[in-house]
C-alpha positions as CSV (number, residue, x, y, z in Angstrom):
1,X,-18.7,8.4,-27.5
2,X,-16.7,6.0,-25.6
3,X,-16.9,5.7,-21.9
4,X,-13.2,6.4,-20.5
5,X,-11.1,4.5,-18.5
6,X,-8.2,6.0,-16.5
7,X,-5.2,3.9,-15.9
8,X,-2.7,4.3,-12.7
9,X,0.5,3.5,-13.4
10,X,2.4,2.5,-9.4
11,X,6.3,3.4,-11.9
12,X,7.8,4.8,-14.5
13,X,10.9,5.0,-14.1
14,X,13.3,7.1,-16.7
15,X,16.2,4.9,-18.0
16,X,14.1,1.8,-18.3
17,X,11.4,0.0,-18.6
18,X,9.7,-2.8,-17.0
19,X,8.0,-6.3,-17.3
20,X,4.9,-4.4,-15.3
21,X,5.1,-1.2,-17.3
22,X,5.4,-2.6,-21.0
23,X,2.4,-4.7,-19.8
24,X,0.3,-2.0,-18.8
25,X,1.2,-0.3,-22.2
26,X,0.2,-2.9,-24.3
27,X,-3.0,-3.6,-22.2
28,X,-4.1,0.5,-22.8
29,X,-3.1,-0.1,-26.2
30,X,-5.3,-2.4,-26.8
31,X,-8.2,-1.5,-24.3
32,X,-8.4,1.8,-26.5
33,X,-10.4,-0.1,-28.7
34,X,-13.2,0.4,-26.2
35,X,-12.4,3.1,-23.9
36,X,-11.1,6.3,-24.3
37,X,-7.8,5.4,-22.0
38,X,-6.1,8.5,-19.4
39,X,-2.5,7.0,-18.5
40,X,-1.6,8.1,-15.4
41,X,2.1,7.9,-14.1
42,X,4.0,9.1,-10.8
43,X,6.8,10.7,-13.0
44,X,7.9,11.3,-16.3
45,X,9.8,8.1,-17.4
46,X,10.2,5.7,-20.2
47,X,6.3,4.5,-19.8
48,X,5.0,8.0,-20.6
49,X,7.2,8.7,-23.3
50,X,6.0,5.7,-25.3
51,X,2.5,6.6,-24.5
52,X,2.3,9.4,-25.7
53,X,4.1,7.9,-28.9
54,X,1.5,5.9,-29.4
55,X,-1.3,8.7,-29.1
56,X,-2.2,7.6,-25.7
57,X,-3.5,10.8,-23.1
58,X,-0.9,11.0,-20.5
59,X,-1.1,13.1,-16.9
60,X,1.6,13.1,-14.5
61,X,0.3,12.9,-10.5
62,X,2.3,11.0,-7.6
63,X,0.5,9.4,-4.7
64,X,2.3,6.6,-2.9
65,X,2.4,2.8,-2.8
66,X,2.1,0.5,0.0
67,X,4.4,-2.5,-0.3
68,X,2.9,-4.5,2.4
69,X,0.3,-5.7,0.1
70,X,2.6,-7.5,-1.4
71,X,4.0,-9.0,1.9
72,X,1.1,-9.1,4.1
73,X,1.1,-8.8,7.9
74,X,-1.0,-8.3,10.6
75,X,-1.1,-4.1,10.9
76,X,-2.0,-4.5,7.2
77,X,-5.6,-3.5,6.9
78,X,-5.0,-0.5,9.3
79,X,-2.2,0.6,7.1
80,X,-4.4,0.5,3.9
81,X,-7.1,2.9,5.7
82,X,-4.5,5.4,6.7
83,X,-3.5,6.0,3.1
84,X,-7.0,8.0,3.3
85,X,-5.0,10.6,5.7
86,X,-1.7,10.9,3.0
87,X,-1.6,14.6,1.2
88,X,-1.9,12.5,-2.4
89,X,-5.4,11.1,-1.4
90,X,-7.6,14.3,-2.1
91,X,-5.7,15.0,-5.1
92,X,-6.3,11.8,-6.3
93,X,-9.6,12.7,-5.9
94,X,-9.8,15.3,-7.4
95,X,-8.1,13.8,-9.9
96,X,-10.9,11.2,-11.0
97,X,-13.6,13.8,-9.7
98,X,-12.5,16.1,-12.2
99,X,-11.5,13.9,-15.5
100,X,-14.9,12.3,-14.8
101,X,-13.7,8.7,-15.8
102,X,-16.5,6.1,-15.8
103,X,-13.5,3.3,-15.1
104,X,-10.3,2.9,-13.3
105,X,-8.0,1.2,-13.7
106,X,-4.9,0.1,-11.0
107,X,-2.1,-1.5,-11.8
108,X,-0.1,-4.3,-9.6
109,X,-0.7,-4.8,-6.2
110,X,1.1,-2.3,-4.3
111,X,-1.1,0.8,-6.1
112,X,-3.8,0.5,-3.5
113,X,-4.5,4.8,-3.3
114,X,-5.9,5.0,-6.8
115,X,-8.3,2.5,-6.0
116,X,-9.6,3.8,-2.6
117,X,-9.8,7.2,-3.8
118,X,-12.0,6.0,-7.3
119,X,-14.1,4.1,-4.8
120,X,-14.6,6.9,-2.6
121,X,-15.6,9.1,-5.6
122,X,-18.1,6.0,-6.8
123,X,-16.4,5.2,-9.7
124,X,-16.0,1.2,-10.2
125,X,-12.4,0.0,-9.8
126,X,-10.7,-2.6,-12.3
127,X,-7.8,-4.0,-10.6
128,X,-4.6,-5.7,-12.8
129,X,-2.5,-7.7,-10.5
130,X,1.2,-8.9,-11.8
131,X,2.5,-10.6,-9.0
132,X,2.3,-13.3,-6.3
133,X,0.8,-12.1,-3.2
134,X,2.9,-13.7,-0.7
135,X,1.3,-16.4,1.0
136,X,1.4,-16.4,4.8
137,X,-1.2,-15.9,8.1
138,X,-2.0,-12.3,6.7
139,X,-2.5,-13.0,3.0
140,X,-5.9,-13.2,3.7
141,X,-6.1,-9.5,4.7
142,X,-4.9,-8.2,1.1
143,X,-7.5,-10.2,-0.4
144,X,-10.0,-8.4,1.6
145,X,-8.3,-4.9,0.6
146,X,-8.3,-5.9,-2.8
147,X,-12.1,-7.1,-2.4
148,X,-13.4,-3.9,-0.8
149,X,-11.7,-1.6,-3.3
150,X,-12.4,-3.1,-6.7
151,X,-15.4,-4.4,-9.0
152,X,-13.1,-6.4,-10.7
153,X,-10.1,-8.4,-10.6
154,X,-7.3,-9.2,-13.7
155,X,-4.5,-11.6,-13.1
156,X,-1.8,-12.1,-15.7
157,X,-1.8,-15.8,-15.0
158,X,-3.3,-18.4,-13.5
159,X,-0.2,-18.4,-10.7
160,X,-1.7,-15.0,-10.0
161,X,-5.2,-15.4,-9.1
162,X,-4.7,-18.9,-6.7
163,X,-4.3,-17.3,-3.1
164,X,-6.8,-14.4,-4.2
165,X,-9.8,-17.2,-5.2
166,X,-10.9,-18.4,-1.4
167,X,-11.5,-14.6,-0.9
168,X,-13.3,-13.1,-4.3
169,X,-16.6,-13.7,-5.0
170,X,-17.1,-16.0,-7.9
171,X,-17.6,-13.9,-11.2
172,X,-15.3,-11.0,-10.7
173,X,-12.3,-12.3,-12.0
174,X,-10.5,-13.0,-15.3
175,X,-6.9,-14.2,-16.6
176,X,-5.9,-12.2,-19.0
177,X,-2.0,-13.3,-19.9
178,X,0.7,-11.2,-21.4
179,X,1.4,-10.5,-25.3
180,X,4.2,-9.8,-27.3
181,X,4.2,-9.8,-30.7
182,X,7.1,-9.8,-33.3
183,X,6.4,-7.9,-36.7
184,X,7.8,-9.9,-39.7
185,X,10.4,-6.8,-40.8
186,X,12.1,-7.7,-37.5
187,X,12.0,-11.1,-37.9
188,X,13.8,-10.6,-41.3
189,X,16.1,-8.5,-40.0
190,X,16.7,-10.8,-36.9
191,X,20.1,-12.0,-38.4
192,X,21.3,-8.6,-39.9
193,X,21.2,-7.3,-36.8
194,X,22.5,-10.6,-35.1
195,X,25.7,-9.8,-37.0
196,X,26.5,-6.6,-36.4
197,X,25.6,-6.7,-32.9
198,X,27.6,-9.6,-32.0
199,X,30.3,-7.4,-33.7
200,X,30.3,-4.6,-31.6
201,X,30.2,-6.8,-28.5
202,X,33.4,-8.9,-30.2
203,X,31.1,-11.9,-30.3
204,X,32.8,-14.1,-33.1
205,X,30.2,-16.3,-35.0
206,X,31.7,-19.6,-33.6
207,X,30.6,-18.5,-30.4
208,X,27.5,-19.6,-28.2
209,X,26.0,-16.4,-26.6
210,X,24.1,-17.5,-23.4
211,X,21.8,-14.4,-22.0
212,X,20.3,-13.1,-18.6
213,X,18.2,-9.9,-18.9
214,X,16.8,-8.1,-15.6
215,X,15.4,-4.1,-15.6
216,X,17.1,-4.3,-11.9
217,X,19.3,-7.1,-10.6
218,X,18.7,-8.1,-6.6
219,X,18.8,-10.8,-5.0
220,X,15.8,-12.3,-5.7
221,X,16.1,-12.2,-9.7
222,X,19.1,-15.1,-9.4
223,X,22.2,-13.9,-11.2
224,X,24.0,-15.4,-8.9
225,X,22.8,-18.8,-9.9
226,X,23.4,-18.0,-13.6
227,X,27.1,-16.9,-12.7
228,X,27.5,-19.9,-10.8
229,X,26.1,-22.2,-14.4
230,X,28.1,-19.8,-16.7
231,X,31.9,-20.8,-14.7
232,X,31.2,-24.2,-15.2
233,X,30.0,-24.3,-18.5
234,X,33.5,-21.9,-19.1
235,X,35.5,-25.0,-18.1
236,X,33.8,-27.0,-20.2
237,X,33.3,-25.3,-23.6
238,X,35.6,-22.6,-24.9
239,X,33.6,-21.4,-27.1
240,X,31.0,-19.9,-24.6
241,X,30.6,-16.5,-23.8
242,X,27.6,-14.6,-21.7
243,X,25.8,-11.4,-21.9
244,X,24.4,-9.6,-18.5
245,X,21.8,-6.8,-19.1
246,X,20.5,-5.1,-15.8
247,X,21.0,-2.5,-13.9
248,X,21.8,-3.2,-10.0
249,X,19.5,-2.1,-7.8
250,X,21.4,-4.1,-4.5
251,X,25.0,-3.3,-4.8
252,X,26.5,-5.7,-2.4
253,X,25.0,-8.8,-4.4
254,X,26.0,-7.5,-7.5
255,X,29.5,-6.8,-6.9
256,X,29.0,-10.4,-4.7
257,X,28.5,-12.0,-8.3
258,X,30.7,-10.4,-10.7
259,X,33.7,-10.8,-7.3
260,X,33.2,-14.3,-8.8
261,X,33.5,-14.1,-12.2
262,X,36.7,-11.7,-12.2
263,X,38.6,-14.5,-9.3
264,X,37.3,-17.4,-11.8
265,X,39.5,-15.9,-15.0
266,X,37.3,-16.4,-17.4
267,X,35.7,-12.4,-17.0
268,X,36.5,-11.8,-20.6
269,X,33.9,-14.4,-21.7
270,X,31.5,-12.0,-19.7
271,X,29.5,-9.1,-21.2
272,X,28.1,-6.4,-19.2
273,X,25.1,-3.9,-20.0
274,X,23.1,-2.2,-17.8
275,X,20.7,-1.5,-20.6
276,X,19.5,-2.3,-24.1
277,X,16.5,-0.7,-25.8
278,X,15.9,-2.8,-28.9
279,X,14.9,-6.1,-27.7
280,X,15.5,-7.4,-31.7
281,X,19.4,-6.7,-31.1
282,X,19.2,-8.4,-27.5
283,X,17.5,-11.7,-28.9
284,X,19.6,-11.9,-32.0
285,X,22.7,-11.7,-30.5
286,X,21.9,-14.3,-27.9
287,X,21.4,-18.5,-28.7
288,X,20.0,-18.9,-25.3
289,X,18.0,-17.6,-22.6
290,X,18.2,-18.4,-19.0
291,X,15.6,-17.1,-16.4
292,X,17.0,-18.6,-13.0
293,X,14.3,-16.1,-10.8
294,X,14.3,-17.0,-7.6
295,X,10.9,-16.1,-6.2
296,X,7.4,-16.7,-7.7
297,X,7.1,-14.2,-10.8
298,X,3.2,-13.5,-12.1
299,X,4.1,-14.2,-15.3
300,X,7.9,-14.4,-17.1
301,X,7.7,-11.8,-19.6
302,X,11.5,-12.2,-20.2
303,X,11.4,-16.0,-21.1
304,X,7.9,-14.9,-23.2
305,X,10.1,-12.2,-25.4
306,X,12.7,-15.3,-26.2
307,X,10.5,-17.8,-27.1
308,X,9.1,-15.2,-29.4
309,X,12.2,-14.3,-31.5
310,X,12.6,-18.1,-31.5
311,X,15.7,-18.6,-29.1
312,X,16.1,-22.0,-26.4
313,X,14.9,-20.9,-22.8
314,X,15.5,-22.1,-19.5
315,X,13.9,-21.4,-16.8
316,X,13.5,-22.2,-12.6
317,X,10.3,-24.0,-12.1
318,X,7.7,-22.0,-10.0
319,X,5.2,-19.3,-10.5
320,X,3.8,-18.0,-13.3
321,X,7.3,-18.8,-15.4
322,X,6.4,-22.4,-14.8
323,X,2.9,-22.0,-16.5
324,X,4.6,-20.3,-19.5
325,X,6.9,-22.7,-20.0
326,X,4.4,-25.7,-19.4
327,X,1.7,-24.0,-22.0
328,X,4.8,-23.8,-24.5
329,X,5.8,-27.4,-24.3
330,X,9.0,-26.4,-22.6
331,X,8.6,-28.5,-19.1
332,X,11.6,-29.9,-20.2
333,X,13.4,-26.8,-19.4
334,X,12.6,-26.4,-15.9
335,X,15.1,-26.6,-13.7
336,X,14.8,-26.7,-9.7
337,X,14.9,-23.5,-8.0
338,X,18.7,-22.8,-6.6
339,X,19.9,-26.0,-8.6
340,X,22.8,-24.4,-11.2
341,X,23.7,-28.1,-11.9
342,X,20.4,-28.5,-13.6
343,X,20.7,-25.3,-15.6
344,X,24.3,-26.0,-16.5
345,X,22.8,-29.7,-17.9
346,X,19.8,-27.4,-20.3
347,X,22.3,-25.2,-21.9
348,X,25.1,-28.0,-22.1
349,X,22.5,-29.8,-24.4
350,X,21.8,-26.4,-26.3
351,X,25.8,-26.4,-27.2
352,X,26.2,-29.6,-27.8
353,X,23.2,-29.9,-30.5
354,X,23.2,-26.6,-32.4
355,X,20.6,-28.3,-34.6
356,X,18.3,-29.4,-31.9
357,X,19.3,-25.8,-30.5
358,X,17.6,-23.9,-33.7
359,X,14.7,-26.5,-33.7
360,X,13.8,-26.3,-30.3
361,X,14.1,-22.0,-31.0
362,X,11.4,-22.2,-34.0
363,X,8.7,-24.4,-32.0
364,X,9.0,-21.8,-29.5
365,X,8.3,-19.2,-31.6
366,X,5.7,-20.7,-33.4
367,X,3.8,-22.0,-30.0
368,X,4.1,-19.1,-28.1
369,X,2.3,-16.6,-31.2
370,X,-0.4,-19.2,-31.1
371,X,-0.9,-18.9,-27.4
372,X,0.7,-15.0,-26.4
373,X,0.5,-13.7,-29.5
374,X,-1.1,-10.4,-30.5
375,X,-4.3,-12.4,-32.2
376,X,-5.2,-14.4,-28.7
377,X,-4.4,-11.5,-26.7
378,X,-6.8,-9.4,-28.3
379,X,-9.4,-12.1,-28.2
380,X,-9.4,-12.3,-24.4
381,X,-9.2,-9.1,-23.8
382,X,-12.1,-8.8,-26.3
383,X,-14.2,-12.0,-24.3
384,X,-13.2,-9.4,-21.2
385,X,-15.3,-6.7,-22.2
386,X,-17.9,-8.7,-23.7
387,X,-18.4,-10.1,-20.1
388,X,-18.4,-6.3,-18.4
389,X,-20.9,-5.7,-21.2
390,X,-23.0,-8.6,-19.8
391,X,-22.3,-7.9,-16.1
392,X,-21.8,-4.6,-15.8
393,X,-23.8,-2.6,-18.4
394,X,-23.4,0.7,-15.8
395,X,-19.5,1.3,-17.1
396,X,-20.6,1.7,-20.8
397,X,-23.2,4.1,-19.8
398,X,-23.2,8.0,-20.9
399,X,-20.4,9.6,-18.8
400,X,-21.5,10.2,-15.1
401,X,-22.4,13.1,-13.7
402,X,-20.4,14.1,-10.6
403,X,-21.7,16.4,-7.6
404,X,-19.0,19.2,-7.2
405,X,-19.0,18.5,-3.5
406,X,-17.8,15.6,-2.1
407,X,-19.5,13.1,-0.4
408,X,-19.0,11.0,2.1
409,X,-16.0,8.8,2.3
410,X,-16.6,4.9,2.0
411,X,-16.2,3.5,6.0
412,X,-13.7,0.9,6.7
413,X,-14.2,-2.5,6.9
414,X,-15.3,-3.5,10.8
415,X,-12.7,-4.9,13.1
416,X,-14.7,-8.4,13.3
417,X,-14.3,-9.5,9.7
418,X,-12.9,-12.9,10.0
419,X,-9.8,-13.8,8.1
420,X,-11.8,-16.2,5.9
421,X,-14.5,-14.2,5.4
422,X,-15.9,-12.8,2.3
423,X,-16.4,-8.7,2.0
424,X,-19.0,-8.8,-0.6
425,X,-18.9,-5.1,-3.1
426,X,-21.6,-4.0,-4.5
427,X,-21.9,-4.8,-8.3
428,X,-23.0,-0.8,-8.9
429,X,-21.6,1.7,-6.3
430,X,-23.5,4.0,-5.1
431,X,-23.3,7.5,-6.1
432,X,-22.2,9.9,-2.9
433,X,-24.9,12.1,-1.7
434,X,-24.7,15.5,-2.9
435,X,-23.2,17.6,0.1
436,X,-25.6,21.0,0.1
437,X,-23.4,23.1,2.3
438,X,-20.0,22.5,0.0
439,X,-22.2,23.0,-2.9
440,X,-23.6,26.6,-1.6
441,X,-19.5,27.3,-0.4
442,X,-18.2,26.7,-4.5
443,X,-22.0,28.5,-5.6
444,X,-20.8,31.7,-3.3
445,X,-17.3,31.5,-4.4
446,X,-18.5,31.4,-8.1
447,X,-20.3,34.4,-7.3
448,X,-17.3,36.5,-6.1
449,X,-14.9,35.2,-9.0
450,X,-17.6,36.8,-11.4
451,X,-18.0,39.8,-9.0
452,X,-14.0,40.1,-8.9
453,X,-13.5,40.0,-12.4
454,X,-16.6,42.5,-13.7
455,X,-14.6,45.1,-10.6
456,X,-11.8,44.7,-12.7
457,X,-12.7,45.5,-16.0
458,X,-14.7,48.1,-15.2
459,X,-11.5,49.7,-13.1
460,X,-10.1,48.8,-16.7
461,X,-12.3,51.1,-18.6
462,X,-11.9,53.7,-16.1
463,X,-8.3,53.6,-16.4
464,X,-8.4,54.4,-20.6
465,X,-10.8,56.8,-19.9
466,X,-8.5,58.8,-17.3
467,X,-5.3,58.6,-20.0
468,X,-7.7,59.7,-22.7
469,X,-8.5,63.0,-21.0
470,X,-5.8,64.0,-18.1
471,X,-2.9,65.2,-19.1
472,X,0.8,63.1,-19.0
473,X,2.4,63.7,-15.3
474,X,5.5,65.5,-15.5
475,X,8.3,63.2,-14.9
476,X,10.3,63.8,-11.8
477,X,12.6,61.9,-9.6
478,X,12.5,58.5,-9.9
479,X,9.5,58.1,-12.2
480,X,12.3,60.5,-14.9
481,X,14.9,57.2,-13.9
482,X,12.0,54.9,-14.8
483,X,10.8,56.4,-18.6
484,X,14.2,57.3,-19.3
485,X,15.2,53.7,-19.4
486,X,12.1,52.7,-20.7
487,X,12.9,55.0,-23.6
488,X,9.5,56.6,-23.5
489,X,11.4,60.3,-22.7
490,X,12.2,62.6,-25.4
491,X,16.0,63.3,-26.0
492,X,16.0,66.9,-24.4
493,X,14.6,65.7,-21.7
494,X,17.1,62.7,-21.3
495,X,20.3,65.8,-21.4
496,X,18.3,67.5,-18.8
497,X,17.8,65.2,-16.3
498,X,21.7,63.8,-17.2
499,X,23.1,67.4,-16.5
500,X,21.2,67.3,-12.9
């Protein structure tokens, strides 16, 4: 039997899904190799859908996220311990006490209940961070949050796991980056679907398709910067046209940027979607990708899924998109952060070369399968577990066995923890001590359930007993009104009580 891991999912939204949540869907995916995997999601949404396509256990339970984490300030750690007074928390609880996991599993940084509430219960706490913790005065207090609560630490990158290291004990951390893999029936339908596509959108085969693809559009994922490249690349190649996909989750920027593009008079180079499912029509339609993200991204799963179908990419240079790009052999293609000039200069090439253009697309393919593809990924994730094995023997014991009663919460951190200072967690939690007096409460309400339900079946018997031998009632009054609708009054006796 395999030990079981439970997985909490901080989104899921329904129209769309998600760099985070197609990671976390792989990752259980592949994880189900060793564990017996529980998704867990806030909502119904895209996410559980697919899960549950794929034969993965799904449960629906919302509990709240604390954004802070991400942005760390000085009320921080207080914030964090006052999630343990929020309605979710005991369900949560309950939740883990009840499913009996002997893993959990939390994903990004801002899904900070699941993992107080497993380690309250005494179940160890895998933690999969996504994103850059800002770094500020404060960060060190979400390194100590994410300390106390997990057993383990997962960054997506390298990019990740830098302002967590000075505050993690050494050997509870592991980089485990991003896969997507490509199936060679889409690859050979890549261009089939290129054409119609490119039809639908009246995309002509002489033109050069330039793409930007965002789940939600805001400020800090840079359209404006590719609007900016896209009008002066207009004036300077006629055969250019762009595709948008995202929705717009800050509706003064967006209307900011496409203000711009219908005042340049080029908006009829400009394609609009809020959404695409099939990633195989997006990257076939498009000649070139641009990621101009404007804040330090854990990983660039975007710029990942173009280098994969075998398309140019162009990116800003910081955070974990800059590590893709460098591992790829694609340093070329970073651009300064804000600097539309230098993107403008990338794609101009792209045009200008179509040859280079489809060369460039291939070694990108090729490089990124032997580094992100589905092969590597599973043989770190595999290296993972083989460490856990090592380490941590206790997860891939039989399944635990839980006390009914709770026991007593894990205290908060002391006030006098220094910034810098290391909160060391125990390798092997402790179980919580059984709690007698809750125990004898569920023993005693066990007691009347049984009690209450041998009252009622005996009242049961009684009942048929009663009918078997008394005579029917005569019906009168309303009781007549009742069986007559019912039907269960002979015809006579409906004409009698009519002629009353």
């Amino acid at each position: 039997m395999k030990p079981r891991m439970m997985l909490f999912s901080h989104v899921s939204n329904a129209f769309t899904i998600t760099g985070a949540e197609r990671l976390l869907l792989r990752f259980c995916q592949e994880m189900s190799a060793y564990f017996d995997c529980v998704l867990v999601a806030p909502v119904e949404g895209k996410l559980t859908a697919e899960s549950r396509k794929k034969g993965i256990t799904v449960e629906i339970h919302a509990f709240p996220l604390l954004y802070n984490m991400y942005t760390p300030y000085e009320g921080l750690e207080h914030e964090v311990e006052q999630l343990r007074n929020d309605p979710f928390f005991e369900k949560i609880v309950h939740l883990i006490r009840s499913s009996q996991p002997d893993l959990v599993l939390t994903n990004t940084c801002v899904n900070v209940l699941p993992a107080m509430a497993a380690k309250t219960v005494g179940v160890p706490v895998v933690w999969k961070i996504t994103e850059v913790i800002r770094t500020n005065e404060h960060t060190a207090a979400a390194v100590r949050v994410l300390d106390r609560y997990s057993d383990w630490v997962i960054g997506i990158s390298h990019t990740v796991l830098t302002p967590l290291m000075r505050g993690l004990p050494d050997g509870k951390t592991s980089v485990v980056e991003p896969s997507r893999s490509i199936s060679a029936e889409e690859l050979e339908q890549l261009s089939l679907v290129r054409e119609k596509k490119r039809a639908q959108l009246g995309l002509k085969g002489s033109h050069f398709c330039v793409g930007y693809i965002s789940s939600f559009i805001y400020e800090a994922k840079g359209l404006l910067y590719f609007v900016e490249m896209a009008l002066k690349l207009c004036s300077r190649y006629p055969q250019c046209r762009f595709w948008i996909i995202g929705k717009p989750s800050d509706s003064i920027y967006y209307s900011q940027c496409i203000s711009m593009i219908r005042q340049s008079g080029y908006s009829k180079r400009f394609i609009l979607t809020s959404f695409e499912a099939s990633l195989t029509k997006v990257y076939g339609v498009m000649d070139a990708v641009v990621v101009p993200s404007m804040v330090e991204e854990g990983f660039g799963l975007t710029a990942l899924e173009g280098l994969m179908y075998g398309r140019p990419v162009v990116a800003f240079a910081q955070g974990g998109l800059a590590e893709l790009m460098q591992q790829t052999g694609n340093a070329e293609f970073l651009v300064e952060p804000g600097n539309s000039d230098g993107l403008v200069a990338s794609v101009s090439r792209f045009i200008s070369n179509p040859e280079e253009c489809r060369a460039i697309g291939w070694r990108n393919r090729l490089e990124a399968d032997r580094i992100y593809g589905l092969e590597a990924y599973q043989g770190k994730l595999r290296g993972m577990v083989e460490r856990w094995m090592n380490e941590r023997p206790q997860w891939f014991s039989p399944q635990r066995l839980y006390e009914a009663a709770a026991g007593p919460p894990i205290q908060p951190a002391e006030a006098e923890v220094q910034p810098n200072a290391v909160v060391q967690d125990a390798a092997r939690p402790a179980q919580p001590a059984p709690n007698k007096r809750g125990t004898a409460r569920l023993r005693r309400k066990a007691r009347l359930i049984r009690s209450i339900t041998r009252r009622g079946k005996k009242r049961s018997r009684l009942s048929d007993r009663r009918k078997r031998r008394l005579p029917k009632r005569a019906a009168t009054g309303r009781r007549k009104q009742r069986l007559a609708r019912k039907g269960r009054m002979n015809t006579g006796s409906r004409r009698k009580g009519a002629g009353r």
